[in-house]
C-alpha positions, 0 to 999 in steps of 0.5 A, a space after each residue: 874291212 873298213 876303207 881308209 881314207 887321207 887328205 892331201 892338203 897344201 899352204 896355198 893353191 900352187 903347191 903341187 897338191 893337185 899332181 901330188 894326189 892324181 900320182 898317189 891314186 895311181 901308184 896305190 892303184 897299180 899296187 893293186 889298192 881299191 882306190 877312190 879319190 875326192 875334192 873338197 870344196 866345189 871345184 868341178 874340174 879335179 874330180 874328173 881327173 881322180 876318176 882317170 887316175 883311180 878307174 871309179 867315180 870321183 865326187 866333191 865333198 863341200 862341208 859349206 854347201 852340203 847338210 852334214 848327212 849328205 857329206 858323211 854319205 857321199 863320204 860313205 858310199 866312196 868307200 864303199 867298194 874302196 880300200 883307201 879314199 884319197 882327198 884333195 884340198 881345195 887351196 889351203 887346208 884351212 881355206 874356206 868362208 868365215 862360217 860356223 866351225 864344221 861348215 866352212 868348205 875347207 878340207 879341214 872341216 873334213 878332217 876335224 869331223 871324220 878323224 881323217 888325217 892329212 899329208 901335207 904337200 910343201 912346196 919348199 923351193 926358196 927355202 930349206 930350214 924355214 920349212 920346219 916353221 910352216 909344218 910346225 905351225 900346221 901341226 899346232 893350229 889346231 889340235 884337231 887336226 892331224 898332220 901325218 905327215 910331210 912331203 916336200 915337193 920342189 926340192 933342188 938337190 940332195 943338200 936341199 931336201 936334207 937341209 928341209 928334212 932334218 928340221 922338219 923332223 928335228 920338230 917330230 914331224 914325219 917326212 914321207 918324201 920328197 919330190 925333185 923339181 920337174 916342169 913335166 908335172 904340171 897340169 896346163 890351166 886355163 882362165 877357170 882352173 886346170 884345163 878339163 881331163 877330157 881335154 888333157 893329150 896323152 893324160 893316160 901317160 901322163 898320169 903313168 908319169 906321175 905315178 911313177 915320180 910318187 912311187 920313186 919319192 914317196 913312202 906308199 907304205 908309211 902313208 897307207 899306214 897314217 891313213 885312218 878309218 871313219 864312221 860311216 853314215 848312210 846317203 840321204 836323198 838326192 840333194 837336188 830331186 831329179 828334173 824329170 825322169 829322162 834328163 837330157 843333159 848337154 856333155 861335150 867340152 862345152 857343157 862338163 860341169 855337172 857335179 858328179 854327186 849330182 848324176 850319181 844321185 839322179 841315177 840312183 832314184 831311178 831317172 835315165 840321163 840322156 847325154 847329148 852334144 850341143 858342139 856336135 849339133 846335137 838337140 836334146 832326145 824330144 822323150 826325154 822329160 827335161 833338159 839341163 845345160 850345165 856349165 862349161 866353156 862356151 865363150 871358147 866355142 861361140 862360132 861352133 854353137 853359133 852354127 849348130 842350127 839343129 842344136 838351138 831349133 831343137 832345144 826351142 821345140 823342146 822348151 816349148 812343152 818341157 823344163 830346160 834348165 841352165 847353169 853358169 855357160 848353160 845359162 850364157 846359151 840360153 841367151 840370146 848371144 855371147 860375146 868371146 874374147 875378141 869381141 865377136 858376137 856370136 847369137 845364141 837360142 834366145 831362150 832368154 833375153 840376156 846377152 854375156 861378154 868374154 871380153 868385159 870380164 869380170 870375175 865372180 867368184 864364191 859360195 851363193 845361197 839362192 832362194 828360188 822365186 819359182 818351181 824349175 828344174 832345180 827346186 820348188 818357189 821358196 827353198 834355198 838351194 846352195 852352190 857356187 858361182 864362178 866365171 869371168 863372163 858377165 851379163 851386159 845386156 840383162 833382157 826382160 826376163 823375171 829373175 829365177 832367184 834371191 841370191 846372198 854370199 857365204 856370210 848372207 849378205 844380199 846381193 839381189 835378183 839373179 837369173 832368168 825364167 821364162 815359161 818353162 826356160 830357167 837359168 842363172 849363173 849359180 851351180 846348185 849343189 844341194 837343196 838346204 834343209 828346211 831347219 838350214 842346217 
């Protein structure tokens, strides 16, 4: 039996999706539904939390930074084994890059081109009729997009979710539910998101918790039933070729960023993940082949990575005859220090020259298309890679390393040389997510 899948979307971040979605996963779940859940757009840190919410793999499906075949086949192989896919939007349904139709990394693309629809999660506190007029218009922008159906989450008080009710369907909207105000439901954030799963105390019974608002809420039967199928595609090669056969890759809560497609992939074409602990004074396994260092937190742990002194001499030796690769915070730690919050400095593996600041923030955030200047863990000198840049720290001291790549925005415009390379040490601040055809598309 083919799975089927929903999208659970919102007006704007802030609605609820996120507790929404987590529930739904695990109320089908403890109704006995094979359930897998997914993230549109690049956002690392949700599907970690799907992952605890379902037992399985969670994985991002980004229309902007994927080729169309890698989407359809990540698509696929999460519903391999699964009875119904859940996908969360990233922000609001339509959000995304002003791109060509199909590839703006909004949860609508994923709509449009796999016939999946959507529930839409409204936040409805401050209003009760004027809800009808936002579900109206999400129903009629865009005839290619179905809107199954409504939750109202939010709600005050019976005379609340009646009022929203009855003028939603009065417009032939469905309503699947509606959740009371509950402060319990929300997820704690942190200055790049919802603070990591890994990090959440208690979040087995919190996600319990939320399972059993939905289940007290929500119409499970009528959402599995607007839930559709789609046409599977087969999975194409890695979308970044594995760095080596043994990958060390640094995992703690330092270093979590690490696109579950990504691994998955690497796995797949037969290469082994070592896993290790830099905040644990932790080096990298000498066998293995290469090291990548994925983004993370480490402005929150400058003292401890400071003090792993076993840690930063054994990535050195390990630099010395093989690749090492870091992204975003895995980059901040190649330098040679950073500045946190408070304006401390804390020293750093000086494998590269710069040195980052927590303290001059400066956000960064959006799609990057970089062009790699030379071979390194990611890719080889000439192709363009795909992914997404996203932190607050900045560089204040640049070093006099080369740079590793060209980067532009979603729209192409040029925005210089980033990262740095030194013998067989690379890094920018960019998370790659997959090698761009040669053809572009």
């Amino acid at each position: 039996m083919s799975p089927r899948a929903i999208i659970v979307g919102a007006a704007r971040s802030g609605s609820g999706k996120t507790s929404v979605a987590i529930g739904l996963m695990r109320a089908l779940r403890r109704r006995g539904v094979a359930v897998a859940g997914a993230k549109s757009g690049p956002d690392y840190i949700d599907p970690a939390f799907h992952a605890e919410a379902t037992g399985r793999p969670g994985v991002n499906l980004d229309s902007w930074a994927m080729p169309p075949a890698l989407l359809g086949g990540l698509l696929g192989e999460q519903g391999a084994d699964a009875d119904m896919v859940v996908i969360e939007s990233a922000m609001g349904l339509f959000d995304g890059v002003h791109h060509e139709q199909g590839r703006t990394g909004s949860a609508a693309d994923l709509a449009r081109r796999f016939g999946i629809p959507v529930l839409l999660v409204l936040d409805v506190s401050g209003q009760s009729q004027t809800a009808a007029a936002i579900a109206h218009g999400f129903a009629t922008f865009d005839p290619a997009v179905t809107i199954a159906g409504v939750v109202l989450n939010q709600v005050a008080s019976d005379r609340h979710e009646a009022q929203a009710r009855a003028a939603i369907e009065q417009r032939g909207i469905r309503v699947f539910g509606a959740i009371r105000r509950n402060p319990e439901m929300a997820l704690p954030e942190r200055h790049l998101g919802l603070v990591q799963a890994r990090e959440h105390a208690a979040l087995e019974a919190f996600i319990e918790k939320l399972a059993m608002v939905i289940e007290a809420s929500i119409d499970l039967d009528r959402i599995v039933e607007a839930a559709s199928t789609w046409p599977a595609d087969p999975l194409p090669p890695a979308a970044i070729a594995p760095p080596g056969q043994r990958i060390a890759i640094a995992d703690d809560v330092a270093f979590a960023f690490l696109y579950p497609h990504l691994g998955r992939a690497w796995r797949d074409a037969g290469a082994e993940l070592v896993r290790f602990s830099p905040l644990a004074d932790e080096a990298p396994d000498p066998s293995c082949d290469a090291c990548w260092l994925p983004g993370g937190y480490p402005e929150l742990h400058g003292g401890a990575l400071a003090a792993a002194a076993r840690f930063r001499e054994g990535l050195v030796r390990f630099a010395g005859t093989k690749p090492v690769h870091g992204e975003c915070g895995g980059f901040m730690v190649l330098g040679r220090a950073i500045e946190d919050a408070e304006g401390k400095l804390h020293r750093m593996t000086g494998l590269l020259g710069h040195v980052t600041s927590f303290t001059r923030r400066k956000i960064n955030l959006g799609y990057r298309r970089a062009t790699l200047l030379a071979d390194c863990a990611v890719g080889q000198a000439g192709q363009t890679v795909r992914g997404h840049e996203f932190h607050y720290s900045r560089v204040i001291e640049p070093g006099a390393d080369e740079a590793l790549c060209e980067i532009a925005d979603a729209a192409g415009n040029s925005l210089g040389r980033s990262g740095g390379r030194r013998g067989l040490v690379t890094g920018a601040y960019f998370h790659a997510i997959a090698t761009e055809p040669a053809d572009g598309v």
